[in-house]
C-alpha positions as CSV (number, residue, x, y, z in Angstrom):
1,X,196.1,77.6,78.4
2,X,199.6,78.7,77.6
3,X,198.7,81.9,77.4
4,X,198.1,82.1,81.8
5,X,201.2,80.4,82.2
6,X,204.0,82.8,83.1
7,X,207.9,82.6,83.0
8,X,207.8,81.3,86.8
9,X,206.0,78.6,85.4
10,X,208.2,77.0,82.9
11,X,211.1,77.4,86.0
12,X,209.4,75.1,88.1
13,X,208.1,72.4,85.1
14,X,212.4,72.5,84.4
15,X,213.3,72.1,88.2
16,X,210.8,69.1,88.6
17,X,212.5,67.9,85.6
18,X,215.9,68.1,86.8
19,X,214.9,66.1,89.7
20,X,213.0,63.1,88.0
21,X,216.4,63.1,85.7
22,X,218.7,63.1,88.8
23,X,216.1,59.9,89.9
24,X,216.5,58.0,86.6
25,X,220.1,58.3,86.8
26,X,220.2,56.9,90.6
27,X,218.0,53.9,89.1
28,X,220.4,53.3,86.1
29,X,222.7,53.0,88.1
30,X,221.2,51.0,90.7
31,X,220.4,48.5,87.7
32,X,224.1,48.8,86.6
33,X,225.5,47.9,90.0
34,X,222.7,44.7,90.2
35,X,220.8,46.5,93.4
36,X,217.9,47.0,90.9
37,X,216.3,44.3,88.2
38,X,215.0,46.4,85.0
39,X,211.0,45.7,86.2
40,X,211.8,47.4,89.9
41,X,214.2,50.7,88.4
42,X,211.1,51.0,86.1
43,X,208.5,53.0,88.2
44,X,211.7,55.6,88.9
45,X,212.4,56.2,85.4
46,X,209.6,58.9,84.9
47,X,210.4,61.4,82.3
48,X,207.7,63.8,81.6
49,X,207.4,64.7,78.1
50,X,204.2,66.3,78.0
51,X,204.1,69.7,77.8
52,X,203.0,71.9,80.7
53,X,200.2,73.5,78.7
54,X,198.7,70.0,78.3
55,X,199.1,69.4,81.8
56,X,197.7,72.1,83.4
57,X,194.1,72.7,84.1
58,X,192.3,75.4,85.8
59,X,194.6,75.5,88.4
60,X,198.0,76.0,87.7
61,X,199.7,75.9,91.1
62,X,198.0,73.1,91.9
63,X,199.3,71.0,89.0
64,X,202.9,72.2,89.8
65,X,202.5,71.8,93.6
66,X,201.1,67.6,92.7
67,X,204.0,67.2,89.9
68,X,206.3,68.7,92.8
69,X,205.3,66.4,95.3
70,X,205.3,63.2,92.6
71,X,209.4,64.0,91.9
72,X,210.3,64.4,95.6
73,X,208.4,61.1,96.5
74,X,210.0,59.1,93.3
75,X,213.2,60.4,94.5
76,X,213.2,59.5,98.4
77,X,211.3,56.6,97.9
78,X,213.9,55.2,95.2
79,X,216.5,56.4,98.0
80,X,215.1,54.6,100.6
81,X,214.8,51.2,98.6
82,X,218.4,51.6,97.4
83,X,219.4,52.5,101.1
84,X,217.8,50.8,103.6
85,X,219.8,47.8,105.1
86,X,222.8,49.5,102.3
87,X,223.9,52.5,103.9
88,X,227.2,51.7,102.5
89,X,225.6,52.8,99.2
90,X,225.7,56.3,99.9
91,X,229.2,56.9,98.4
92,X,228.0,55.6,95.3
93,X,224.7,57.2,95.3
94,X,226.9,60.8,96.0
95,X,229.0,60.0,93.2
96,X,225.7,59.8,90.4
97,X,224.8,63.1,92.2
98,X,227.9,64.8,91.5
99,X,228.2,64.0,88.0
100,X,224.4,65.2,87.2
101,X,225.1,68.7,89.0
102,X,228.5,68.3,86.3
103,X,226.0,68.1,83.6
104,X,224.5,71.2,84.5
105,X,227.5,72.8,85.8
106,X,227.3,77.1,86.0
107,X,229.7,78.9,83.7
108,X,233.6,78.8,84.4
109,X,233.4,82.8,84.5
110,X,229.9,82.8,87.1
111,X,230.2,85.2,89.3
112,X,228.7,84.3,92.9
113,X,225.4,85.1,92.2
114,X,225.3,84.0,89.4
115,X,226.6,80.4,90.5
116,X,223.8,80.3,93.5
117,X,221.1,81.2,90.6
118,X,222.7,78.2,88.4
119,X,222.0,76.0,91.6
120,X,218.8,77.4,91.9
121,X,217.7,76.7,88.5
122,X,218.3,73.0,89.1
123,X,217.3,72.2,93.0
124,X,213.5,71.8,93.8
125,X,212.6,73.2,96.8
126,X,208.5,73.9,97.2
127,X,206.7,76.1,95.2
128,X,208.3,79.9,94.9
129,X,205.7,81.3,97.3
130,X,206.8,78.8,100.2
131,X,209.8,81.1,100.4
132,X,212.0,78.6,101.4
133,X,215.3,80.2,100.8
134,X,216.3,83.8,101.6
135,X,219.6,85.3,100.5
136,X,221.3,87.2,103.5
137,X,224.4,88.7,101.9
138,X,226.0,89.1,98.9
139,X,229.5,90.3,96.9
140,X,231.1,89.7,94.0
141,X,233.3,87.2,95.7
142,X,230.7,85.7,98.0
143,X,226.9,84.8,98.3
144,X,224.9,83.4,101.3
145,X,221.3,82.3,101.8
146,X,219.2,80.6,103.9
147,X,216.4,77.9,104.2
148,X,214.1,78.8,106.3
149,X,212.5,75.2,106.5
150,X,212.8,71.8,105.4
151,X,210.6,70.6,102.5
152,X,211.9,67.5,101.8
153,X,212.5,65.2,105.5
154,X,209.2,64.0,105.5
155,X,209.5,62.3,101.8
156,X,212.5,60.5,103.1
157,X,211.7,59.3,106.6
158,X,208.5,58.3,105.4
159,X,210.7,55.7,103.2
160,X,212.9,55.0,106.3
161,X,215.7,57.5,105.9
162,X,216.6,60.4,107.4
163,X,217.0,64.0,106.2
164,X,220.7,63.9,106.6
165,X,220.5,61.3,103.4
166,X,218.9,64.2,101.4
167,X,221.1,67.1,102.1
168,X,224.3,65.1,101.9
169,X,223.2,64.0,98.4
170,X,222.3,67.8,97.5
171,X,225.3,69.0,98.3
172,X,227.1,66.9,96.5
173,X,224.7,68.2,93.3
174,X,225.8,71.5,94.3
175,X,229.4,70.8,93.8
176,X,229.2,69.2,90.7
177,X,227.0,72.3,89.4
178,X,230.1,74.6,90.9
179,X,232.5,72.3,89.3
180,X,234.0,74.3,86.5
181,X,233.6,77.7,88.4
182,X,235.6,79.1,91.7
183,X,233.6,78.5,94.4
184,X,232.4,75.9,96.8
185,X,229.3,75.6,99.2
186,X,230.0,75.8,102.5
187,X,227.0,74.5,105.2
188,X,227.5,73.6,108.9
189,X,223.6,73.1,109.4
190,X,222.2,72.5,106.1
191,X,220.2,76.0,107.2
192,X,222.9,78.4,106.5
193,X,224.9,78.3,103.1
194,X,227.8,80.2,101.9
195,X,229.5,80.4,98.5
196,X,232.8,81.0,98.9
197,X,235.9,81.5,96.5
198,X,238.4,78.6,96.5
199,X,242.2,79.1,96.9
């Protein structure tokens, strides 16, 4: 089977990764801060160590697009247990999701693109063919895109929050991924971003 699976592939298996690890660290620490026992964190600790050759059947996309929709659910539906009647918790939940985009921070030197591809390579958004995000301009010193549609509200209202909770929470991923280098995200909409060097 490995031999159909392509590049793209292997992407998407480490993106849907990334966000079943930023999960299991939102559970940790849930269990840390006594909002979780062990037993309830447990089902939000998913780590998929099988490789994607083993996974895949006849139909790759489809695999990816199921394993996709399995990390966004874990993630909003762990969110929405930790949050609901606890929107204080948000602060705290924000600070876990700044230190994992830290762990996977882009290169001190990254240029602009370069920093949008490192937050690319980490953020789950859809299959590649939904086209969700566009760039619209780029420099060396700056780099915009946009999303062209929401992919993830539904997980979360469906588990009582709202897609505000989402974006502030990936935001806050993207600064810690932008940590060591010279630019921050800038976002009035959650549509429209912009990198943009730091004074």
């Amino acid at each position: 089977m490995s031999a159909f699976l392509a590049p793209i592939h292997f992407w998407m298996f480490d993106k849907i990764k990334a966000q079943d690890e930023l999960t299991r660290r939102l559970a940790q620490a849930a269990v840390a801060k006594g909002w979780l026992c062990e037993a309830d964190a447990k089902p939000f600790l998913h780590e998929e160590t099988t490789p994607l050759e083993e996974l895949v059947g006849d139909d790759i996309h489809g695999c990816l697009s199921g394993l996709i929709d399995a990390a966004e659910e874990r993630y909003a539906k762990l969110s929405g247990r930790l949050l609901n009647g606890h929107d204080e918790r948000l602060d705290d939940l924000k600070q876990v999701a700044n230190a994992f985009g830290q762990s996977r921070a882009a290169a001190a030197d990254s240029s602009a693109e370069a920093s949008y591809q490192a937050i690319n390579d980490v953020l789950l958004d859809g299959m590649p063919c939904d086209g969700v995000n566009i760039v619209t301009d780029k420099a060396p010193e700056h780099f915009s895109w946009e999303r062209r549609f929401d992919v993830h509200g539904d997980h979360w209202t469906k588990n009582g929050r709202q897609a505000d909770d989402y974006y502030q929470l990936r935001l806050q991923v993207m600064a810690g991924i932008l940590s060591d280098t010279p630019y921050a995200v800038r976002t009035s909409d959650y549509q429209n971003y912009t990198l943009v060097q730091q004074a």
